[in-house]
C-alpha distance (Angstrom), angle and dihedral (degrees) to the residues before:
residue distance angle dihedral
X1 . . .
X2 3.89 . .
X3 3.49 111.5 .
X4 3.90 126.8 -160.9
X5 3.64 108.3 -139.3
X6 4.22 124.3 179.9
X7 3.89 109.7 -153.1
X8 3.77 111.6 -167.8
X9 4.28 112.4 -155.4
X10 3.76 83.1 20.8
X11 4.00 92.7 140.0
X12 3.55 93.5 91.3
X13 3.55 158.3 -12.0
X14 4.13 115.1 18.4
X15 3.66 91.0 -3.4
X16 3.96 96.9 49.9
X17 3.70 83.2 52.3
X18 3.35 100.3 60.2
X19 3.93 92.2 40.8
X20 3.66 83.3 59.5
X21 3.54 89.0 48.6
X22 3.95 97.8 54.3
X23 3.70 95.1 47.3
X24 3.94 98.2 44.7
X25 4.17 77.2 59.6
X26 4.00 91.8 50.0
X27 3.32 99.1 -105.1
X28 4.47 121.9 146.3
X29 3.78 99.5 -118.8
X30 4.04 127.5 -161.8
X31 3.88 113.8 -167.8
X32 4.10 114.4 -159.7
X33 3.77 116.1 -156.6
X34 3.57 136.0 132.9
X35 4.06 96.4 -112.1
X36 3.71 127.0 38.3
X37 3.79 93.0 -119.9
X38 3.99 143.4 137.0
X39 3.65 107.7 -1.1
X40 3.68 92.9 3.9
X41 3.73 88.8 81.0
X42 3.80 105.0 55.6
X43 3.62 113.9 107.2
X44 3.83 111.2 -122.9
X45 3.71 123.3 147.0
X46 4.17 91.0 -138.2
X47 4.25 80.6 57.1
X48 3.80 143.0 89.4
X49 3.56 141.4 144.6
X50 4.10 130.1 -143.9
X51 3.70 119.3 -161.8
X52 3.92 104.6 -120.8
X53 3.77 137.5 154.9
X54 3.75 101.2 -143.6
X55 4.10 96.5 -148.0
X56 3.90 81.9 74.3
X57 3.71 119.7 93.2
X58 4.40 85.6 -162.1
X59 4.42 84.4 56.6
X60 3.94 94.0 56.2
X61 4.33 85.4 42.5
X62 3.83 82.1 51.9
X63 3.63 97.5 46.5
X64 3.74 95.4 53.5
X65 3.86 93.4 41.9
X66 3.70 88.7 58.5
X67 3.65 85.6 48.2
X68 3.61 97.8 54.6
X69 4.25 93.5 38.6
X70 3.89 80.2 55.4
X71 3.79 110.7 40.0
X72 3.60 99.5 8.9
X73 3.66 82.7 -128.9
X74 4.24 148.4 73.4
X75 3.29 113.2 -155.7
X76 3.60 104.0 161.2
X77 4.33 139.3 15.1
X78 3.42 118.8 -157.8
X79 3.77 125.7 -177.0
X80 3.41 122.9 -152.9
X81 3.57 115.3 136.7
X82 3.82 110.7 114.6
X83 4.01 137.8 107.0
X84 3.44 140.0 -152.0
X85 3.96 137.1 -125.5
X86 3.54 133.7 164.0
X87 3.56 130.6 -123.8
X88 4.21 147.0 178.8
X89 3.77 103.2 -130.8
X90 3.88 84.8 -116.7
X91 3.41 93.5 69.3
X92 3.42 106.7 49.3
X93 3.63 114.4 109.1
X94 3.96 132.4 178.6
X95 4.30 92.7 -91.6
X96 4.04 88.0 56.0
X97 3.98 95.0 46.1
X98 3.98 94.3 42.5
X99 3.65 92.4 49.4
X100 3.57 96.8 41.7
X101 3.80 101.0 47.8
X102 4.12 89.8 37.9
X103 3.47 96.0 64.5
X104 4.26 107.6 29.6
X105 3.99 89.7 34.8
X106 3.94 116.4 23.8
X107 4.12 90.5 29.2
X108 3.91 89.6 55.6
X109 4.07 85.2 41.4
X110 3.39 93.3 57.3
X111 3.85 91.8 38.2
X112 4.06 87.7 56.5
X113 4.37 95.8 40.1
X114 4.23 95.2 48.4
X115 4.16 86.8 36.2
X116 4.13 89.2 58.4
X117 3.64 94.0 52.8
X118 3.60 90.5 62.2
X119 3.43 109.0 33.8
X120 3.97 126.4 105.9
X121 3.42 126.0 -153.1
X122 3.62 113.8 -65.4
X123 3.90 93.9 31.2
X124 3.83 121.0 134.5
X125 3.93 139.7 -157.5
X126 2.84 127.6 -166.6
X127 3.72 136.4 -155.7
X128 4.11 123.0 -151.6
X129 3.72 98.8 -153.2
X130 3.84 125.4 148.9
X131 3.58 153.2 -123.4
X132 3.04 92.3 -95.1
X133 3.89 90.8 68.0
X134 3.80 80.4 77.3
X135 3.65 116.4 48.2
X136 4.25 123.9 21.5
X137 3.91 119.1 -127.0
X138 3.35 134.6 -173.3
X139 4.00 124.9 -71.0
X140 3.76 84.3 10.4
X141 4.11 112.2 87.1
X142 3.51 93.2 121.5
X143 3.73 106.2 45.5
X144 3.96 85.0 48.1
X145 3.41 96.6 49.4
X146 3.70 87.4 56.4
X147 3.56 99.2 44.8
X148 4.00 86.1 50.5
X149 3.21 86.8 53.8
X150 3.89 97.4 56.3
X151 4.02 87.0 50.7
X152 4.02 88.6 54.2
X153 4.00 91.0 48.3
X154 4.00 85.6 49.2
X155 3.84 98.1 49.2
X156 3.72 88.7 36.0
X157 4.14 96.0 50.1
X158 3.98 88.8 41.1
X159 3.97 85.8 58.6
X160 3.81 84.9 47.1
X161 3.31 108.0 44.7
X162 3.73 109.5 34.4
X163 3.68 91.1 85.2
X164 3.95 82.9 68.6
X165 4.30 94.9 49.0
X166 4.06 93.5 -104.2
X167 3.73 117.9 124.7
X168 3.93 120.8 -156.8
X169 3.56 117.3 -155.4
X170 3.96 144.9 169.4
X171 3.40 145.7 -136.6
X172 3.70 116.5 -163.1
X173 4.13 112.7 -169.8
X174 3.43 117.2 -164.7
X175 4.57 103.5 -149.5
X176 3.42 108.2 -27.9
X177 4.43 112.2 177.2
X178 3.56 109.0 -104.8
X179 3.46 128.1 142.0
X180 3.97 88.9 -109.9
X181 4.17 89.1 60.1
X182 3.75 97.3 50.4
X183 3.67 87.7 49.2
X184 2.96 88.9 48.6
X185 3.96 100.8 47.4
X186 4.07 89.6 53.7
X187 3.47 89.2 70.3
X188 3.82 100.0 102.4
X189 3.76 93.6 -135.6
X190 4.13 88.7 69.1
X191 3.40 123.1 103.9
X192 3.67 91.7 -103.6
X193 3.62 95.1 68.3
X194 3.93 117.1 -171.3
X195 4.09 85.9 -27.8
X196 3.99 123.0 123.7
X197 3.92 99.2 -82.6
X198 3.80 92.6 -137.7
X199 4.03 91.3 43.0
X200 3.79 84.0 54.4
X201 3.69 100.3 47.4
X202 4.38 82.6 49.9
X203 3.39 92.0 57.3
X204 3.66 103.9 41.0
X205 4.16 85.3 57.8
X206 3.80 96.1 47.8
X207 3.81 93.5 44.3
X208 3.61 100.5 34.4
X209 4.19 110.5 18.3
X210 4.03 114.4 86.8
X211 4.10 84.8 -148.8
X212 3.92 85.7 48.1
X213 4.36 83.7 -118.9
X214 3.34 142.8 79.4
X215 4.22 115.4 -118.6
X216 3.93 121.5 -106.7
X217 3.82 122.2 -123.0
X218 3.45 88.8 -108.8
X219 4.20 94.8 64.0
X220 4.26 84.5 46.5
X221 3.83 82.6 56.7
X222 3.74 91.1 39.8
X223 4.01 83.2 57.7
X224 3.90 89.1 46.9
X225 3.93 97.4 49.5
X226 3.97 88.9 52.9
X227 4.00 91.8 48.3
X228 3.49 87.3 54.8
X229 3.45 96.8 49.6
X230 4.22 133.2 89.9
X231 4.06 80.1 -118.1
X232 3.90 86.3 71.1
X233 3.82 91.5 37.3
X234 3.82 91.4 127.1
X235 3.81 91.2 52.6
X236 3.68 128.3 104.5
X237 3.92 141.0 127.2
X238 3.70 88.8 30.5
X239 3.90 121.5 137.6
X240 3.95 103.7 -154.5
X241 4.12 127.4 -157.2
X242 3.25 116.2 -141.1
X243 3.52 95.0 -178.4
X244 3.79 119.9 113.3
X245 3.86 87.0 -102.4
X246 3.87 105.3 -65.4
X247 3.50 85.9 142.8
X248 3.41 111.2 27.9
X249 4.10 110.7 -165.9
């Protein structure tokens, strides 16, 4: 069955992946972002992009309206825009906080609250979160606070909505390569410090990865395609690695 899925962050990197993903399977897919970029400008007729900032309850309303006005249905909500930067607790200020948790924690909050009002009975979302929304490391207390945020908004919405049929799930990737990450990793609070980025990223997998790797965007969307799925229909409040077992659980 052809599902109509909204994808917000789904210009690039984990979330163009798993746009990608949903329309190789036939699926009508709506990406949210604030510029018509990356992915967002192929020409497919299961595709189109909506200019939305994400920290705005009235862009998710608009998302889904242009969903409906489309497909006539909303099947499933996945949140995915977010970003990641590193910082010494000493340098954190008010700016880097706000923008941090407005986008990875109120953006996916929003996502979740306008998603629920629409959903019927068997609809999904799903939220990309990360591994680090399950252990803290250094330079990084604010990004995991938001990302352990998004895991209690997806345990606490599964408890919420199930009564209604709609399951709330997600994934939590540990690195995955996208341009965002080794943008990311240059900044010379990361943990790879003044080393080789891609020498880093080696390393880290062989030392730290049960698989001896690090997973692709495409297996994170592999993940995402399955939770939205009748095969997962019994799923819901789970918080997934995708990581190659660096954290086993």
């Amino acid at each position: 069955m052809k599902k109509t899925v909204i994808i917000t962050g789904g210009t690039q990197g984990i979330g163009a992946d798993i746009a990608r993903e949903f329309l190789e399977a036939g699926h009508n897919v709506l990406i949210g972002a604030r510029h018509r970029s990356g992915f967002a400008e192929e020409i497919h007729e299961l595709l189109k992009f909506q200019e939305i900032d994400v920290q705005e309850e009235s862009g998710h309303r608009l998302l889904v309206q242009e969903a409906l006005d489309w497909s006539g249905r909303l099947d499933c909500y996945i949140n995915c825009a977010g970003f990641s930067r590193w910082s010494p607790v000493e340098e954190v200020d008010e700016t880097f906080w706000n923008e941090m948790l407005d986008i990875n924690l109120k953006g996916t909050f929003w996502g979740c609250k306008v998603a629920a009002e629409h959903l019927k009975p068997g609809g999904a979302i799903i939220n990309v979160s990360s591994l680090a929304s399950k252990r803290g490391s250094v330079n990084n207390s604010v990004y995991c606070a938001s990302k352990f945020g998004v895991n209690g908004i997806t345990q606490s919405l599964a408890k919420e909505l199930g009564s209604r049929g709609i399951r709330v799930n997600a994934v939590c990737p540990v690195y995955v390569e996208t341009p965002g990450l080794l943008d990311a990793l240059e900044n010379p609070h990361a943990p790879s410090k003044d080393q080789d980025t891609a020498k880093y990223l080696n390393e880290f997998a062989e030392s730290q990865a049960a698989l001896k790797r690090l997973p692709m965007g495409s297996e994170v969307a592999d993940v995402c395609l399955y939770l939205a799925s009748e095969a997962a229909s019994a799923v819901t409040g789970q918080c997934i690695n995708v990581d190659c077992g660096v954290l086993p659980q």
